[in-house]
C-alpha positions in Angstrom: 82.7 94.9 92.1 85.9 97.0 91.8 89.7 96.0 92.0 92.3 97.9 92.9 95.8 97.8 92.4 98.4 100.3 94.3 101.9 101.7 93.5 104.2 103.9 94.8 105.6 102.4 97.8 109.6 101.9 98.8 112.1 102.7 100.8 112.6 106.2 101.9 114.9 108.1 104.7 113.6 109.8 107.5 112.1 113.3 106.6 111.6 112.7 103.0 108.6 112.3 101.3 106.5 109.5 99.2 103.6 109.6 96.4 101.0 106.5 96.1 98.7 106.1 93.9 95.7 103.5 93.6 94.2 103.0 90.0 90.7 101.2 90.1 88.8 99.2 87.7 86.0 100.9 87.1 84.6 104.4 87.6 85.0 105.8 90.9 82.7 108.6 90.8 79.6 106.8 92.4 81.8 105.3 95.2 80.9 106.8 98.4 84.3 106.9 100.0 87.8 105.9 98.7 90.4 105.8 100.9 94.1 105.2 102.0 94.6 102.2 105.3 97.5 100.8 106.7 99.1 98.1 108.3 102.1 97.8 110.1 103.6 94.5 112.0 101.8 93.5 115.0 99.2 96.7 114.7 95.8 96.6 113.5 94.9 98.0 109.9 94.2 101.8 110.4 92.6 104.7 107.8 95.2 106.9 106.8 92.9 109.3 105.0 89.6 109.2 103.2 88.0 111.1 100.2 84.2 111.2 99.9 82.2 111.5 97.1 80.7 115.1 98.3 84.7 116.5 98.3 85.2 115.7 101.7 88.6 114.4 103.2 89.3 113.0 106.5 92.5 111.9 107.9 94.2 110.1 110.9 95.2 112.7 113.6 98.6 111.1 113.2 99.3 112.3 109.1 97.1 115.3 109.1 99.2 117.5 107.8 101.5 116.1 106.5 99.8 113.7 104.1 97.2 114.9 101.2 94.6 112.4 99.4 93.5 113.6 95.9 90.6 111.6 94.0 90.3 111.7 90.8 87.3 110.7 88.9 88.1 111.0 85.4 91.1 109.0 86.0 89.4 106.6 87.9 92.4 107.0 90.3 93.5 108.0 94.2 96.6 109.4 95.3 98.3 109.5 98.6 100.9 112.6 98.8 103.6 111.4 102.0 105.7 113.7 103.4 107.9 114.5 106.8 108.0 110.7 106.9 108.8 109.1 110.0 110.1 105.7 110.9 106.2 105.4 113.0 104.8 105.8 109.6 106.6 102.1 108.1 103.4 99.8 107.0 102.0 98.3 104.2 99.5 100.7 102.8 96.1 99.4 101.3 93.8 101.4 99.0 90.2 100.8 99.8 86.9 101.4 98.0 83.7 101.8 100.0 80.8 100.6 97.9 77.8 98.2 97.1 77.4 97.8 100.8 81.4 96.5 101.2 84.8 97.2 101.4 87.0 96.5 98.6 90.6 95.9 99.3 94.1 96.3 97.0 96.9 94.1 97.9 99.2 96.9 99.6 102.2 98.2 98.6 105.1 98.5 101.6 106.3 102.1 102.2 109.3 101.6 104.9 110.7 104.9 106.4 114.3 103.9 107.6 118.4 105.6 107.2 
């Protein structure tokens, strides 16, 4: 079992960037895949961007570019670089942990794009 607990979210204009980061309980080296979801009202919950244990990243079509997850072992910690922000990209963003056959969930932090 894991738990994870995010930070970083807020309010930020149009064009700027944002930084979250996603601290977990426990070592995160043997987790197969760690990633970044969201959620915004009346929309499903979507992956952002993904980091898998062999070095691999994947992300949406919709951030690639313009987002960047780091993993970090040692620091038993994930990090979601934001930037060119858009209003499209307003949601509550949920670190996720891929492991012992599950999905482990934080409770989100809101990251809301708006002048």
């Amino acid at each position: 079992q894991v738990q994870l607990v995010e930070s970083g979210g807020g309010l930020v204009q149009p064009g700027g960037s944002l930084s979250l980061s996603c601290s977990a309980s426990k070592s995160i080296s043997s987790i197969y895949i760690m990633g970044w979801y969201r959620q915004a009202p009346g929309k499903q919950r979507e992956m952002v961007a993904s980091s898998i244990a062999s070095g691999r990243r994947n992300y949406a079509d919709s951030v690639k570019g313009r987002f960047t997850i780091s993993r970090d072992n040692a620091a038993n910690s994930v990090d979601l670089q934001m930037s060119s922000l858009t209003p499209e990209d307003t949601a509550v963003y949920y670190c996720a942990a891929n492991t012992d056959g599950r999905m482990y969930w934080g409770q989100g932090t809101q990251v809301t794009v708006s002048s």
